[in-house]
N, C-alpha and C positions, 0 to 999 in steps of 0.2 A: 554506511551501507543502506540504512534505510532508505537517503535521498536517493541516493542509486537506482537502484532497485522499483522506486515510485515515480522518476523521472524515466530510466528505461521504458518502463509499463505504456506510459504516456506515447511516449515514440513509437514503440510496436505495437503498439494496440488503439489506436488513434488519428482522426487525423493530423493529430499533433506529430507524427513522421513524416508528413507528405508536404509538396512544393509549400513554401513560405507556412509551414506549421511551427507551432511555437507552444509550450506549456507554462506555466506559470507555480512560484514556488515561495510557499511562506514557512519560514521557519522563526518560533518565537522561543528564545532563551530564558531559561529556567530551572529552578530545580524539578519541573517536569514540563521538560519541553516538547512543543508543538509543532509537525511538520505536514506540511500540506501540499498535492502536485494537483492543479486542475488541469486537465486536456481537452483538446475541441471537439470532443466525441466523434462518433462513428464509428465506433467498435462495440466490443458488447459488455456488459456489467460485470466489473471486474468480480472475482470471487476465490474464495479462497478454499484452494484443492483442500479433498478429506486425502488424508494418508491410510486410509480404511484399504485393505486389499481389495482389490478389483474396482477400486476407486481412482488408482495412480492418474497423475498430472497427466497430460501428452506429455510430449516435449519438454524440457524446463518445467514450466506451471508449480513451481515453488517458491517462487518471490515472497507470494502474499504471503503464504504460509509461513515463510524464514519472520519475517516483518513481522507477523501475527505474535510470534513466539517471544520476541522482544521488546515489542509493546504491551504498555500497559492496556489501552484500548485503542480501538483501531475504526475507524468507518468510512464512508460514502454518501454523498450530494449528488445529482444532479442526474443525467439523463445520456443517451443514445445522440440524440439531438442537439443539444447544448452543453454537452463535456460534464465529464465528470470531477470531481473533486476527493479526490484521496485521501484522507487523515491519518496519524498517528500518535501517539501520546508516548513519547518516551524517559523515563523517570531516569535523569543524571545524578539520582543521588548516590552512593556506595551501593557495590550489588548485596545482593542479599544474601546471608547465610546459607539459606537455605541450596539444595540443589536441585529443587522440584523445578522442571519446564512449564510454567504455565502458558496457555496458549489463549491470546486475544479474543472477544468476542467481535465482530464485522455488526455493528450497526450503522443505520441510515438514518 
């Protein structure tokens, strides 16, 4: 889901959707694995919706936020201009006991 999710982003939000666009995608296996989309920019700094009332998404505008929630840690490289770079950090080891939702912090 995550790839999904970070791969769509790229395409609509990007010109990694347009004629001969293309994103790039590194996933490193682990017991806490590393997944990355970089896009050719030209959209705007991805960010991730508050669920605060009067805050809602548009549209959609929950990806990051679903993503945020399931990662350990979460961030961002690059620019408007030279694409950006997506990350996340997702921990394959057994889920946890617990059933508190923690939610990702976005750094850069």
């Amino acid at each position: 889901m995550v790839v999904a999710e970070l791969a769509t982003n790229a395409v609509r939000h990007s010109r990694s959707g347009g004629e001969r666009g293309w994103f790039g995608l590194e996933v490193t296996m682990a017991e806490i694995a590393y997944v990355a989309v970089t896009d050719l920019g030209g959209g705007c700094v991805p960010t991730i919706r508050s669920e605060m009332p009067g805050c809602e998404p548009r549209e959609g505008g929950y990806g990051l936020l679903t993503v945020s929630k399931l990662a350990l840690t979460m961030g961002l490289h690059g620019s408007s201009e030279d694409g950006f770079t997506v990350w996340a950090d997702m921990d394959l080891r057994r889920p946890r006991q617990s059933d508190a939702v923690q939610q990702a912090t976005l750094v850069s």
